[in-house]
N, C-alpha and C positions, 0 to 999 in steps of 0.2 A: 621853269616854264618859259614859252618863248612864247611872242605873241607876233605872228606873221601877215600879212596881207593878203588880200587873194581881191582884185578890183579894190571895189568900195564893203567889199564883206571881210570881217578880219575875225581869226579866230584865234583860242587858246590853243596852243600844245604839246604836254608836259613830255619834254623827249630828254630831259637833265634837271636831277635831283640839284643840284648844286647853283645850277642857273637859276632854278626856282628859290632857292633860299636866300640866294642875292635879292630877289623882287625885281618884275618888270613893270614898267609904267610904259603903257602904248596909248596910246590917241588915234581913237578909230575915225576912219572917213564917215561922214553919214551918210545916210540914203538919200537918193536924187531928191526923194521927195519928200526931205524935212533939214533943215540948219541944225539940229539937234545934234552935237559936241560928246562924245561918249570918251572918257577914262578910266582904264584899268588897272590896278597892281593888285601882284598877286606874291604872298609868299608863302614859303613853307616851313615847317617846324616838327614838332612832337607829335602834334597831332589833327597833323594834314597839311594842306593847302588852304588859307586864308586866301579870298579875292576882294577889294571893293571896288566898287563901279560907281563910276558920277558920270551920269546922263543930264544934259541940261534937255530944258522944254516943259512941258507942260504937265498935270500928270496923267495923261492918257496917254501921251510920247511916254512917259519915265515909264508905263504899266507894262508897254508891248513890246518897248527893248528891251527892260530889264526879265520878261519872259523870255523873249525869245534866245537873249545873254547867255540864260541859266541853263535850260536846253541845250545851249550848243556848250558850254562849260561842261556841265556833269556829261556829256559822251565825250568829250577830249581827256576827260581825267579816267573815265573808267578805261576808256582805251589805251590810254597810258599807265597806266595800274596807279595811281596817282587817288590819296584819300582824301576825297574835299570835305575840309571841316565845317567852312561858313559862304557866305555868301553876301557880302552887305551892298546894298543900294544906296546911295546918297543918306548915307545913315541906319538904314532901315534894314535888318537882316532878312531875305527872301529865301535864302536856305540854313540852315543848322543840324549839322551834323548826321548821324545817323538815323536822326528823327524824319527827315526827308520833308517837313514841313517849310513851306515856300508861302507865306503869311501874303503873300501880292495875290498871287495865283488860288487858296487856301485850298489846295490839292496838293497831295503825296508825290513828290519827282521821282521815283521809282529807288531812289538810291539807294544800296545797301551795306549792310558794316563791312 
């Protein structure tokens, strides 16, 4: 998995099985309008793509990036045929496997096995 920039928006996207088993750790820019620090690694294994994210800020900051995170994560993997197992937040898992349950969000991310 590579994690690219594009401005101050930075996304996943899985275009190398091997790159992603290595793990990236990226440091995304934040939006103009918040100091909030966001890091990512992501690896892959047996049974998927692991990612965790540490967002600093507050938890109405931590709520709406680590939504908007997971969203743009799970269409990078499916688009990359890429099987995301987990998804943790600053400890806190927001996605888990084929369950699609995102415990921030407590709605179904569409994901499927």
């Amino acid at each position: 998995m590579d994690v690219h920039r594009s401005g101050a928006a930075s996304k996943v996207i899985g275009d190398d099985r091997d790159t992603a088993r290595a793990g990236t750790v990226a440091r995304l820019a934040p939006d103009a309008g918040g100091p909030a620090e966001i890091r990512i690694h992501a690896e892959s294994g047996g049974e998927g793509v692991r990612v965790w994210i540490g967002i600093d800020g507050d938890a109405a900051v931590v709520a709406i990036r680590s939504a908007d995170l997971l969203e743009e994560i799970l269409r990078e993997t499916r688009a990359s045929g890429h099987l995301l197992s987990a998804v943790i937040c600053n400890g806190t898992p927001i996605y888990v496997g084929s369950s699609g349950i995102a415990p921030l969000s407590s709605k179904p991310s569409g994901e499927t096995p």
